[in-house]
N, C-alpha and C positions, 0 to 999 in steps of 0.2 A: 504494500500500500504506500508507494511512493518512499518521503522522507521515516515515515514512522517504520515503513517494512528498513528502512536503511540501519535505523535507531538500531533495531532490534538484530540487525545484522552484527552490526557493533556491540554488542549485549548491554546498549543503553537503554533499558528497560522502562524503565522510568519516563522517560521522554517518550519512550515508543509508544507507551502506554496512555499519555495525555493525546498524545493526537490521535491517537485509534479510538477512543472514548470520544473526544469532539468531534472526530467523522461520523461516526456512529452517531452524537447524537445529531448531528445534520442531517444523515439518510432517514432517520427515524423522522425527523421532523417533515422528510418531506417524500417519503413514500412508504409504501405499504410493509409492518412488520415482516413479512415473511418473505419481501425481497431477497434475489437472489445476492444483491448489491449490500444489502441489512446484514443477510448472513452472512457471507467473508467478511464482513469487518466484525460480526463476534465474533465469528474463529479465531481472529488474528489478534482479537484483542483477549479472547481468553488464553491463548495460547503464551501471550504477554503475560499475563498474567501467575503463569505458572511457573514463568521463571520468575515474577515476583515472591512465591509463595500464598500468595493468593486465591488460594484451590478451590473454595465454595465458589467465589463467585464466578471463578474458571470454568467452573463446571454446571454452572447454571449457563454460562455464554456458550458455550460448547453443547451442551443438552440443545438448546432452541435453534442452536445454530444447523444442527444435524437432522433435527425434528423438519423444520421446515425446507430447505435441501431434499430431502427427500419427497417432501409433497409432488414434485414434480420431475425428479430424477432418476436413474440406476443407481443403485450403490458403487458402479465402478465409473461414476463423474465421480472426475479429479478434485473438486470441492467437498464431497460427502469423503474420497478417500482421506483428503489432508485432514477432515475434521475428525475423523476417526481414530487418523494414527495420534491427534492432541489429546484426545480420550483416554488410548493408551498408555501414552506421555502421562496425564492427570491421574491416572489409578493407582501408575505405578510410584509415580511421587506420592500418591498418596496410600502408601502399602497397601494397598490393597486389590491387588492383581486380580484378585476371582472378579473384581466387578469391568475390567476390561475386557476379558472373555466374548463379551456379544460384539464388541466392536472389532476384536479380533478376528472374528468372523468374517467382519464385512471388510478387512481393509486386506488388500492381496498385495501390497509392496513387499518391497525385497528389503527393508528398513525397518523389522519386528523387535520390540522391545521386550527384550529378553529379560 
């Protein structure tokens, strides 16, 4: 997502994390929740999130992000994949691996968190 995907390339989290929050709240302000546009920037902002430690609320961004993605998608769009493999990123930062199991289902990269 531009500078903020940059931030976070840097692992300026922090930063990445303000602008991916103000994007998001712009797309929210001006299009529909379950944009396909709404959803990648939770992903990316929960995704931020997880390397802040931040993990509820990661995973509330990541839940609705994945929910809605799917209303209109395959599970093998490259968006449901990425929001998948942040799932299992979140589960396992958050010990508890049995709950990435269904996401590990759906996500077929070569990039499985062991």
């Amino acid at each position: 997502s531009g500078i903020a995907g940059i931030y976070y390339t840097w692992e300026r989290y922090e930063e990445a994390a303000e602008l991916h929050r103000a994007m998001l709240d712009i797309r929210l302000a001006t299009l529909p929740p379950e944009h396909r546009l709404v959803s990648e920037l939770r992903r990316d902002l929960g995704a931020t999130y997880i390397q802040l430690d931040r993990l509820e609320e990661a995973e509330t961004l990541l839940l609705t992000a994945l929910e809605n993605l799917q209303l209109d998608r395959e599970n093998d769009d490259v968006r449901i994949q990425s929001t998948a493999w942040h799932l299992i990123d979140l589960y396992h930062a958050m010990d508890q691996p049995e709950r990435a199991e269904p996401y590990e289902a759906i996500y077929t990269g070569d990039n499985r968190i062991e």
